[in-house]
N, C-alpha and C positions, 0 to 999 in steps of 0.2 A: 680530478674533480669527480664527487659524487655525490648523486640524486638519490634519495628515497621516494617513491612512491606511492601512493594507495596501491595493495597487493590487489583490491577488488577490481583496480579499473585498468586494463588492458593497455598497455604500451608497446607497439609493433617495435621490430629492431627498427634502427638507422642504417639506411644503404651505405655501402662499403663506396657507391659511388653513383653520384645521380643518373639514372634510370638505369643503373647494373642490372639489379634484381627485378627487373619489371618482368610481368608476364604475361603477354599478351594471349591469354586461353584462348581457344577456337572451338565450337562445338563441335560435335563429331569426334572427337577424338578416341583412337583405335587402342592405343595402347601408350608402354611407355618409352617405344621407339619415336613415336610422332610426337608424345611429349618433349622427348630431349629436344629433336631439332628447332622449338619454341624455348626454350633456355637459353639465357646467354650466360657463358662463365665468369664467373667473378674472381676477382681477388681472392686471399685467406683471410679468413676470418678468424682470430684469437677471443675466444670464448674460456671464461673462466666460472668454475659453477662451484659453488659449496655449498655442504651442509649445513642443516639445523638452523636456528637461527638466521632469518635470509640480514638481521642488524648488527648482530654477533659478532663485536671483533677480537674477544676473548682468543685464547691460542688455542683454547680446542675445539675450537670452530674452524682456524685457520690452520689446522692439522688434516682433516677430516676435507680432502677437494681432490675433484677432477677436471683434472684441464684435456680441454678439446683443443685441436686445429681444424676450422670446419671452412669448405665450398663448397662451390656448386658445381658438378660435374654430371654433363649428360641426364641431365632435369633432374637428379639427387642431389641431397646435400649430404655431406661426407666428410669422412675426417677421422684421424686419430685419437684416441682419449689414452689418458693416462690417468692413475691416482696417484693422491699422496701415498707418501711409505706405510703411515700406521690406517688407510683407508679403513681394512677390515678385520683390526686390533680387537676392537671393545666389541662385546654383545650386542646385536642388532636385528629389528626385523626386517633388516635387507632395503627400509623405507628412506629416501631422501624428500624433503623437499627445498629447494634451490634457490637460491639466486645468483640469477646470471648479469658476468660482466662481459661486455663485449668493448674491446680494444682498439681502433684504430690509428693508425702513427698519425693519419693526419686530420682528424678528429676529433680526437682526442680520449675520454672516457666517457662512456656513461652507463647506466645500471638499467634492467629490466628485471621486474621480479612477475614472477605468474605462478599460479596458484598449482596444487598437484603434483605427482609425482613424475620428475624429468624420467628418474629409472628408479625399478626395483631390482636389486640382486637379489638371487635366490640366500635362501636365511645361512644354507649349509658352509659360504664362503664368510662366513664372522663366528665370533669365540675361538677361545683357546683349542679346542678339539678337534677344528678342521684338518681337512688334509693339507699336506704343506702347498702343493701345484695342484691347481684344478682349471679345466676350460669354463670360459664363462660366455653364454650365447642366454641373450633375453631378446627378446623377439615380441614388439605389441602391434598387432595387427590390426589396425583403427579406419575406419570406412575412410577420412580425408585420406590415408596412407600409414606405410607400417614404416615402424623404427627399430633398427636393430643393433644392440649393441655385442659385439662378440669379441674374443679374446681371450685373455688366461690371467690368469691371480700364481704367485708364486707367495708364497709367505701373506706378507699385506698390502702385497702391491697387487695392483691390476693392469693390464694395455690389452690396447683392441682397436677394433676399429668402430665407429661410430656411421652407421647410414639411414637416413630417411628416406624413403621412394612414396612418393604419391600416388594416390589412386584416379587413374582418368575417368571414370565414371562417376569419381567426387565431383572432379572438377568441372564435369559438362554438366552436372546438374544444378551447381552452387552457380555457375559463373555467370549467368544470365538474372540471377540475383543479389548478383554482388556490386556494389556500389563502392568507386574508386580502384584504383589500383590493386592487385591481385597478386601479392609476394610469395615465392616458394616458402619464405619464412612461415607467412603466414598460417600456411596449408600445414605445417609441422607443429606451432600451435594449437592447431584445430585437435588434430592428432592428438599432444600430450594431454592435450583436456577431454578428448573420448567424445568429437561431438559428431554426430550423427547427420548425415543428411536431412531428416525429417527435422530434426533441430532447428537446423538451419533455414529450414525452407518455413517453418514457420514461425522466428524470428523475422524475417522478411515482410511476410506478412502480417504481422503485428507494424511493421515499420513503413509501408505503402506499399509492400511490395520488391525495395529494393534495401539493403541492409548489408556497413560497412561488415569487418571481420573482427574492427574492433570493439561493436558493437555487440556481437555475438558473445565475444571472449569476454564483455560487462555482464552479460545476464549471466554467464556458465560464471563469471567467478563470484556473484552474488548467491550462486546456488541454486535458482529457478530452474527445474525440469522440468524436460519435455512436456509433461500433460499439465504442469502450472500455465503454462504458457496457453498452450489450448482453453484453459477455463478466464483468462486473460482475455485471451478473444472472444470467446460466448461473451465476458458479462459487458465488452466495449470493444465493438469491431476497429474505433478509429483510435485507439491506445497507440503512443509511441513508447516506444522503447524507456526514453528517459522518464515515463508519466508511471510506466511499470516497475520501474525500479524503486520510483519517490511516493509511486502510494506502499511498495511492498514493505518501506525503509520506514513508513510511516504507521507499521502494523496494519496494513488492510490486505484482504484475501480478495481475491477474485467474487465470491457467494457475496459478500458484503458490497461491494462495489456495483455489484448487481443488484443489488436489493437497494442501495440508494436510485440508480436506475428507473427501478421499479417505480418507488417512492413518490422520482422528481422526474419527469422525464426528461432528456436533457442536459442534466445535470452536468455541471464541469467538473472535470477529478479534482481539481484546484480547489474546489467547495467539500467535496467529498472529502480532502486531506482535511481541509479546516471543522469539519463535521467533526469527525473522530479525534482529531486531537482537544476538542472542547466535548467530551461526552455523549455527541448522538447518534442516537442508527436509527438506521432504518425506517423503524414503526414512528417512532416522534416524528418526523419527517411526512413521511407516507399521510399521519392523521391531521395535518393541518393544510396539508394539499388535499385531501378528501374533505374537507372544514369547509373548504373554498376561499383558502386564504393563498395570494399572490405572494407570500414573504421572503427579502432577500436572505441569503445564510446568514448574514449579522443580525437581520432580527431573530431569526430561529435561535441563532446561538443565544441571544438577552435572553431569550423567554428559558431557554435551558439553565442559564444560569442564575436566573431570578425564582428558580423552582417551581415554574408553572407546568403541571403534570400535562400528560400526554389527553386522559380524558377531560383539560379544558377547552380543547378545540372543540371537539364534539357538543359540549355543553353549549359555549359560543354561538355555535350552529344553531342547536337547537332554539334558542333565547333571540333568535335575530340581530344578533351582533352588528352594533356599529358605532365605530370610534379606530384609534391606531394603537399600533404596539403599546406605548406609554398607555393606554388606558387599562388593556389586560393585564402589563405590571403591576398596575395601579391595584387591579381589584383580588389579586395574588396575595400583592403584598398588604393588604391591608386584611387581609384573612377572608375573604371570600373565595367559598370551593366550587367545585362545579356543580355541584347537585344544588345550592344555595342559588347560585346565578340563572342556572337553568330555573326552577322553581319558581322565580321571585319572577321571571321575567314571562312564565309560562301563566302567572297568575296576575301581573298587573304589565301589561308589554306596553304601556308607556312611560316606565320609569328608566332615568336616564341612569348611566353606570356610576355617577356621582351617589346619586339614591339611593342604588344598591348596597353603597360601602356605605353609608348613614345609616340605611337600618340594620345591615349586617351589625355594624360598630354597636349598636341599642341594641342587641338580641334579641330583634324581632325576628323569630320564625317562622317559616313558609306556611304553615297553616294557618295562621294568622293573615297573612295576602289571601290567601285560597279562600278564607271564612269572610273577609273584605266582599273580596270578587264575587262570591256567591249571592252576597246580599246586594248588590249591584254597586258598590263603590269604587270608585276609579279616586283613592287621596292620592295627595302629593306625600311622598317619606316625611316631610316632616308632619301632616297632619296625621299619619299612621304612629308615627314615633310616639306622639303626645298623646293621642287612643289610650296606645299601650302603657305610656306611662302613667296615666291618670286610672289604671285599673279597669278601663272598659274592654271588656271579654266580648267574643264572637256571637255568644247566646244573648247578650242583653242586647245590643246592636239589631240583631235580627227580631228578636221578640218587643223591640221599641217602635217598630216599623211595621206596619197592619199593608198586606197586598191593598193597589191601588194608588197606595198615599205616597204623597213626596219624601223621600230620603232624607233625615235628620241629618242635620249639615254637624263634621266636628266637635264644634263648639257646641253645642245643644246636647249633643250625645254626653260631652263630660263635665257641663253642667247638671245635666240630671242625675249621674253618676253622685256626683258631690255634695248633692241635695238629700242624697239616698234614698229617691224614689228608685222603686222598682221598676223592673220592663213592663210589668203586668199592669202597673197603673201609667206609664208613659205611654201605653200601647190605649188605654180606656181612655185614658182624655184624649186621645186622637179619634179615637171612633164616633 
């Protein structure tokens, strides 16, 4: 039986026997004498690792392996390796990377695949031109602990031995931050992946504080280094793990996440994902929370996708806005812009947003309201429409009206217009 996995997301081995592999860490610990007596020995473990392709069942992927026999002895894990015959036949940068099966008789099968290099041989044991026998010792010395693999190559073969030794100064520092059980395997993990104390400890904190191993081994196999992580917690101290993977999977950085922050304060990352995947950042955001508008992300997203620019809030503002989302659509979509709205609203501020799209729609222009207002008229859009339509200008209006006297109502104004009396004589027979 066999499982493929997501390579990105971490699958601890299966214990050879329930709680074999446990490890009950202690602080303080001195070295890796004190480690051992905290191991318990397990069974063998039959680990089977191949190249290239970790899906590969081609025969030159099934040519190309090395098999281990691995336990755990005196807090190391350990074991023989062997290669295939033609291991270090073809031309090679010495690079694998692996999938491993781990065997048990009464278990059964199952697959583990992690990301990385299990080993690199040095490059000089492949191609035609090597020497025939050579010893082979790689050695990677990793803060969780180091792994060694030593032995000799005769032709294209290789054996050795295979050991992992932990580092007890990993372990006192990670273990009080580690949530759940704590497997030698796991620590060898840590190791093939290069992860670093400070890694770890702030992983954790991104996580409340306490953070499983295969939690860790998600963010290291997504890619996220050390100082991502760090700018993770600047732009949202209460981020979890999964929230940083699913904004990072979702194209958002840390600076942007903060800058929604900024924007909205409080914001959910939940919104923040739905932001950017509909178009928004930041500044759109940030200017209709400066507007003094309360809006849920579904109305922001409408207004974005109804094409209402960033400077309609401000306009909005300006114009003493009041009505709902539907009405701002309304006055977008009907071609009213911001400088129109603000204007019209800066010059007669009792007309309702219905008015606005009426005289926008009749291309009346703002100086037009302005020249109204000045002469002291407060019409309704439709009696300004009809002004306009019937050819009466700002100057005949004004010059029809002598200081003191009552305001020419509408209809007066465009009947004299029609009459083709002048201003100058509608202005004399008032006087």
């Amino acid at each position: 039986m066999q499982t493929q996995r997501d390579p990105n997301q971490y699958s601890p081995r299966r214990r050879h026997s329930p709680g074999a592999l446990g490890l009950p860490l202690l602080a303080g610990l001195a070295g890796l004498a004190g480690l051992a007596s905290l191991l318990m020995l397990t069974g063998c473990i039959r680990v089977e690792i191949s190249g290239f392709d970790p899906f590969d069942s081609s025969s030159s992927a099934k040519e190309e392996r090395v098999r281990l026999s691995l336990s755990e002895v005196d807090g190391k894990i350990a074991g023989d390796w062997e290669t295939s015959e033609n291991f270090f036949k073809s031309p090679s940068d010495g690079s694998h990377s692996f999938k491993q099966t781990t065997r048990n008789d009464r278990s059964g099968v199952w697959e583990i695949v992690y990301g990385g290099n299990a080993v690199s041989f040095p490059k000089e044991h492949y191609g035609i031109n090597k020497p025939g026998t050579a010893p082979i010792q790689v050695v990677s010395k990793q803060d969780p602990g180091t792994i060694e693999w030593a032995g000799q190559r005769v032709g294209n073969k290789g054996t050795g031995r295979y050991t992992f030794t932990p580092n007890p100064d990993f372990l006192a520092a990670i273990r009080p931050l580690t949530s759940g059980d704590l497997q030698l395997q796991d620590l060898e993990y840590l190791a093939q992946s290069k992860v670093e104390r400070a890694y770890f400890i702030q992983a954790a904190s991104l996580n409340g504080g306490k953070v499983a191993v295969g939690e860790v081994m998600t963010l290291v196999n997504h890619g996220i280094p050390l100082e991502e992580l760090k700018q993770w917690a600047t732009a949202r101290s209460t981020l979890s793990i999964p929230l940083v993977i699913d904004l990072r999977n979702n194209g958002l950085r840390p600076e942007v996440l903060k800058g929604f922050e900024q924007a909205q304060p409080g914001i959910a990352p939940e919104d923040v994902i739905r932001y950017r995947q509909n178009g928004l950042n930041p500044d759109y955001v940030q200017a209709w929370v400066q507007a003094g508008f309360a809006l849920r992300a579904e109305e922001l997203i409408r207004l974005r996708h109804n094409g209402v620019p960033i400077d309609f809030a401000q306009a909005l503002r300006r114009g003493g806005f009041s009505g709902s989302i539907e009405d701002i659509i309304g006055l977008r979509n009907n071609g009213v812009s911001s400088d129109f709205y603000a204007g019209a609203m800066g010059a007669m501020p009792k007309l309702s947003n219905t008015e606005i799209v009426r005289l926008r729609q009749y291309g009346v222009p703002v100086d037009y309201l302005r020249g109204l207002r000045e002469i002291g008229y407060e019409f309704s859009a439709e009696e300004i429409i009809h002004l306009r339509n019937h050819g009466v200008p700002i100057d005949y209006a004004k010059q029809a009206n002598p200081p003191g006297r009552k305001l020419l109502d509408p209809a007066t104004l465009i009947d004299a217009r029609n009459r083709g009396l002048s201003a100058e004589t509608v202005r004399k027979l008032r006087e």
